[in-house]
N, C-alpha and C positions, 0 to 999 in steps of 0.2 A: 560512388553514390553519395548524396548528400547526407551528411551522419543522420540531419534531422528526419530524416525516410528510415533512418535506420534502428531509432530507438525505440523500445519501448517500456514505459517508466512504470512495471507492472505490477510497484506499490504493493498492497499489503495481502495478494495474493501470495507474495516468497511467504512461507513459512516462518524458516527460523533467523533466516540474514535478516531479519527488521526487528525493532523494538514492541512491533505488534504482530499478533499471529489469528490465524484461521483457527480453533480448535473441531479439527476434523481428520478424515484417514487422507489428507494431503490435500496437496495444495493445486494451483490450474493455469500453468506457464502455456506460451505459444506453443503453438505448431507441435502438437503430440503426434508423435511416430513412434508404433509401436513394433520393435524387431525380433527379431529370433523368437523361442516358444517361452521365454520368461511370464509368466502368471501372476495377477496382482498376490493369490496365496502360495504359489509354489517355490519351492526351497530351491534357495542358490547354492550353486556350488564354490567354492575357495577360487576356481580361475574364472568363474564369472566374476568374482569383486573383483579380483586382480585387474579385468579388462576394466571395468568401469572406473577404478582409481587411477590407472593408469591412462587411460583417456582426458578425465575430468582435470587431471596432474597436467598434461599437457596443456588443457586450454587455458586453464587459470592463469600460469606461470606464462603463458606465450601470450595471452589475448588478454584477461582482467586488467583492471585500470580502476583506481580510488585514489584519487590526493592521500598519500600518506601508507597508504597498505603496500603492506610487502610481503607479495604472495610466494617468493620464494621460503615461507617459513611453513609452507602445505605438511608438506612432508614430516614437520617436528609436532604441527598442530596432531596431523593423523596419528598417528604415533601414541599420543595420551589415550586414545579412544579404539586402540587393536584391540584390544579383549571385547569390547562392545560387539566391535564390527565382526571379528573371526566368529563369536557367539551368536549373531543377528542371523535366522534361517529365511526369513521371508523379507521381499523387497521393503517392506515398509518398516520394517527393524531395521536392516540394513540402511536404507535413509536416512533414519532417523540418527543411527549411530553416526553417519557421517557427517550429518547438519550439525551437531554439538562441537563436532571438530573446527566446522564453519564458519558457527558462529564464533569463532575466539576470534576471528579478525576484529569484531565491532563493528563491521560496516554491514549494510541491509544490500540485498540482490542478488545474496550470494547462500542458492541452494542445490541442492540433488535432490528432484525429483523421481519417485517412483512409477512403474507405469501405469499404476491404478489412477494416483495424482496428475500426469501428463494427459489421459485420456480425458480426466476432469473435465479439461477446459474448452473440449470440442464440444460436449452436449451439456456443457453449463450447470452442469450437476455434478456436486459432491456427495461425499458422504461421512455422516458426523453427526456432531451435534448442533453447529448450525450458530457459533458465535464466535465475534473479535474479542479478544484478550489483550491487556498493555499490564505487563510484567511489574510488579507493586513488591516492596521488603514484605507486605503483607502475605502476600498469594497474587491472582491473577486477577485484573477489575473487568469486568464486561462491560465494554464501550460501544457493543451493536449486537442484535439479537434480531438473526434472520427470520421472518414472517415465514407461520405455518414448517419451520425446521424443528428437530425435536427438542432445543433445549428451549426455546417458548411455548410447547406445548406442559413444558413439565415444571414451566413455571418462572422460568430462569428470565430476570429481567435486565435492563443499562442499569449500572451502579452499584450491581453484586458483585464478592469477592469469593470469588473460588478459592479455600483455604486450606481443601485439600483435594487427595488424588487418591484413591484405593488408598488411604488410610496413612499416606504420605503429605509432605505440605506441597502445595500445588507451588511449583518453581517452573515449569514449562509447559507451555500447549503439547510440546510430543506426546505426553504422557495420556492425552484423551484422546490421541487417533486409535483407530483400530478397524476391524473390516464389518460391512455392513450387516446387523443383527446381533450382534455384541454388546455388551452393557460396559459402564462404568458406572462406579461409584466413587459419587462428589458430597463435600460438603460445601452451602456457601453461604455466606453470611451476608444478610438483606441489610439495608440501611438504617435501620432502626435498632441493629446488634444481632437479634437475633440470629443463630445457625441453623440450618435447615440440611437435615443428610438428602440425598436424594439418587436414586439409581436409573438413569438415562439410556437408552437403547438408541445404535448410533443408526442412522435412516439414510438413505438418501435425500437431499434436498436441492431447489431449483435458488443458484444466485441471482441471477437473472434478477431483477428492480427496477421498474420505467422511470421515465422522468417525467416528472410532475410541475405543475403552476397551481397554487393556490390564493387566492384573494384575501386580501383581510382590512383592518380600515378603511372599511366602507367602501374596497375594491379601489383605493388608491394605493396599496402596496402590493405588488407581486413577489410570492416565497415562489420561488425556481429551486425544486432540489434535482440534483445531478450526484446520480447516489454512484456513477461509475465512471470512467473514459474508458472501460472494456467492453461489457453489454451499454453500448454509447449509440442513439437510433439518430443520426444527423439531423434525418427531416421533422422526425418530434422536437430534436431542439428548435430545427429551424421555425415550427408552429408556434412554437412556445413563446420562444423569445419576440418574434413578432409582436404577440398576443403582448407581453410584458411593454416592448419599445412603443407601443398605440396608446396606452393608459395610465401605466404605473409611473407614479410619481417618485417610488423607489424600488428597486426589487434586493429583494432579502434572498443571495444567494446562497441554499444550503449544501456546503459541501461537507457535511459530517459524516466519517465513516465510507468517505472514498479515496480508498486505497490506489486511485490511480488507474492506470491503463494505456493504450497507446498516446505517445504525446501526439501524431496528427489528431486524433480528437482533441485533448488542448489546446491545439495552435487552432480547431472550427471551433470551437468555444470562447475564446480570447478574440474571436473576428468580432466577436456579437459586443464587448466591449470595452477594446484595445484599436485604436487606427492600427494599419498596417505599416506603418514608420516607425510605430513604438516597441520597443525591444524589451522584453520580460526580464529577461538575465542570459548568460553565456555557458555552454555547455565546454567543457576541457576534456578534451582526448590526451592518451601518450604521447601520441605526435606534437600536438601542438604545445606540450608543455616544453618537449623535447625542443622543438623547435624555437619555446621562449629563450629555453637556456643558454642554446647557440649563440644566439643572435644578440643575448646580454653579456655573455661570455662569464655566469654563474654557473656552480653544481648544482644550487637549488633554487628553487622560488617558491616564492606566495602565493596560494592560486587566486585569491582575490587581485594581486597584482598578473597574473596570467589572464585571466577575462578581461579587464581592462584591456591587454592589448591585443585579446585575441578577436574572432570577428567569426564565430559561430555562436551569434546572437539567435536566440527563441522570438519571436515577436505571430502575432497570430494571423490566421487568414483573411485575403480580400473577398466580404462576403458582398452580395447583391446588397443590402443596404448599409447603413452605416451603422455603428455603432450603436449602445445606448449612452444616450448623454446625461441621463440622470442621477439620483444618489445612489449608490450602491452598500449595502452593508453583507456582510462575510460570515459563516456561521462554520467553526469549526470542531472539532476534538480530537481525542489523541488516535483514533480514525481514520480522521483527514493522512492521508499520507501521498509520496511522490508526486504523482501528475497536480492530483487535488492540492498542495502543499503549495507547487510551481504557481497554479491560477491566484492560490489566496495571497501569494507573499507579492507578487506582480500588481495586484488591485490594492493592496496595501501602501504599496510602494508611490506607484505611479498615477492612481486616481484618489488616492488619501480615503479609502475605502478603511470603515471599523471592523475589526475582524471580532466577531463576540465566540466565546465558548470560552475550551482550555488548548493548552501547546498542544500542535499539529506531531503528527509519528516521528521528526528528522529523521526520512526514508529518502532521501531525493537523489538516487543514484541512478543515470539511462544505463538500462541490463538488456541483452537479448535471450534466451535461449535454445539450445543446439543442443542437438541428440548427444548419447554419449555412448552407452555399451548395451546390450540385454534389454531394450525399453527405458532405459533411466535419459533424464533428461535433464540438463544444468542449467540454471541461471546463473548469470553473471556479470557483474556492470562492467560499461567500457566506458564510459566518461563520469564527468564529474557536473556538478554544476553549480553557477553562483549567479545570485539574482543581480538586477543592474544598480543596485546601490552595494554592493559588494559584501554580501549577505551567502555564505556558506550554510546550507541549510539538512544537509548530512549530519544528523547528531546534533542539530540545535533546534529545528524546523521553528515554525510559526509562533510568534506569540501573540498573542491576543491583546486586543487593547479592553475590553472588558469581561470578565469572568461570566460564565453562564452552566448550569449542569445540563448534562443530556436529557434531553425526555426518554419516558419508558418507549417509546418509540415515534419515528419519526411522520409528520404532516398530521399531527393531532391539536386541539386546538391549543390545549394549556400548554404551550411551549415555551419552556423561561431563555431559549433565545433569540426567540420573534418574538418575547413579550419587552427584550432587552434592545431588537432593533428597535421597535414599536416605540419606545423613548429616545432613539435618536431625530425618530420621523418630527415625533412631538413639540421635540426642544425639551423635555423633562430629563436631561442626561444628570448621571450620578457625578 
């Protein structure tokens, strides 16, 4: 099968494998298969973990794949975190204690899944409180704050730092999952200094977020936000962007705060303004690096020099019309992660596109996920990838050519970064 059918870059739904997290009672991988009678609250037993690590140990070590991870060290990672995990009664403890284990690799896509989390992602509803986190020496800053979820009911806005956790310093999203009708208690510090305590009851809430076209100078610029490539509706885009290629003199794409999702939706997104000859960057499997090695008669290589010669280039789909040929400008934050990462640093690249906000998640690893033991389900990347000017973007991601802060939320009018394209349109650039 062609790897590119096979990916899916499902960005900053992983939990703890990325440098941004969901603060909610898990997370919403593919394909949830729920087995045996394991319970989102019901207590595991000692030879159910056994199965599930011993599964999860298998795929890792036989199928993951990250330039540079070496996942035969599973085993010594687990190991620091047995007392957690023997201690953890209910799957989402139990998760959680293994996702810390996880995340010692440093690489994003790489989670365990609980079965409350796995079910997530079939009815697009979580449960939590209903915000993205990017990890600060501070505490935790909120970079997105889901419409009508409970932490913006209670006030919780983009730009707060979560500083603490039940009375702890806020050092990880695990710490605010929990099951639905639970409290916690946060403290968070607003922009202006002040702390504010505040005690949160965790809800369900719908991810789900349409895409949208809005008009602005004088309906010569079109903002396109694309808040996902998961809940991704093709023929709204394909409305959309029509509506955009007829009028806009620019369209101000906002990809802030999308975490990605199947790359075929990137490669129907990229049709709209990328020809189909044009090549985004290069995805790197085991094989193929194995197979650089061979063929150079090296033990190691560069993967920037591995895309180079490899030929599983990304480039996007042949759609019914062409392109847009006009200016484009890029609106990101630390949000933007994987699939959304792939689009901005390719517009960047190859149509000299300004990317405004702040650095993108560096999440860009293609993961699939596959069932494991009890309902637990794993992500885990199998390739690598490097955009076509030979830009590794795992742990560096995007950088922006102009600084912009988030709005308290997004398609509102005072937005300092359509106020930032808005001066590109102009010719007033800084």
């Amino acid at each position: 099968m062609n790897v590119i059918r096979r990916i899916f870059a499902l960005g900053l739904m992983a939990t703890i494998g990325m440098s941004l997290a969901w603060a909610q009672g898990g997370s919403a991988p593919a394909g949830s298969q729920q087995t045996g009678q394991t319970a989102a609250t019901s207590e595991l037993t000692s030879e159910q973990k056994s199965q599930i690590i011993e599964r999860m140990s298998r795929v890792l070590t036989t199928s993951a794949f990250a330039g540079g991870a070496d996942f035969s060290k599973l085993a010594e990672l687990l190991a620091k975190n047995k007392e957690a995990m023997d201690n953890a009664k209910t799957p989402e403890a139990f998760a959680a204690a293994v996702n810390r284990s996880l995340q010692q690799f440093g690489y994003s896509h790489i989670v365990l899944f609980s079965p409350r989390a796995a079910q997530a992602f079939t009815t697009q509803r979580m449960v939590g409180l209903g915000v993205r986190l990017e990890p600060t020496p501070e505490g935790l800053r909120v970079v997105d704050v889901i419409a009508d979820a409970p932490a913006q009911k209670a006030g919780v806005e983009v730009g707060d730092m979560i500083i603490t956790i039940e009375g702890k310093k806020a050092e990880s999203s695990a710490a605010l999952s929990g099951a639905e009708g639970t409290s916690v208690k946060i403290e968070i510090k607003k922009a202006d200094g002040t702390v504010k305590p505040l005690e949160i009851t965790r809800r369900s809430f719908s991810m789900a977020e349409p895409e949208t076209i809005r008009w602005v100078q004088n309906d010569q610029v079109a903002v396109v936000r694309i808040p996902s490539f998961m809940s991704y509706n093709r023929d709204r885009i394909n409305t959309i962007m029509e509506e955009a290629k007829a009028k806009a003199k620019m369209i101000v794409l906002d990809l802030r705060s999308n975490g990605g999702g199947a790359v075929l939706n990137l490669l129907h997104l990229s049709g709209h303004f990328f020809k189909p000859d044009e090549a985004l960057g290069t995805f790197i499997t085991r094989s193929m690096l194995e197979s650089y090695k061979k063929e150079k008669n090296v033990e190691s290589a560069n993967l920037v020099d591995v895309a180079a010669w490899g030929t599983q280039k990304v480039r996007g789909m042949r759609l019914s019309s062409d392109p847009y040929s006009g200016q484009v400008v890029v609106l990101i934050n630390g949000g933007t992660g994987s699939a959304g990462e792939m689009m901005a640093a390719g517009l960047q690249e190859l149509r000299g596109s300004k990317v405004i906000g702040s650095r993108s998640a560096g999440a860009v690893l293609a993961s699939t996920v596959v069932p494991v033991s009890n309902g637990f389900q794993l992500q885990y990347p199998f390739t690598d990838y490097i955009t076509i000017k030979g830009v590794r973007l795992e742990g560096n991601g995007v950088k922006p050519d102009f600084t912009a802060p988030a709005p308290t939320r997004f398609n509102q009018e005072n937005d300092p970064g359509v106020a930032e394209a808005l001066k590109l349109f102009t010719g007033s650039v800084r």
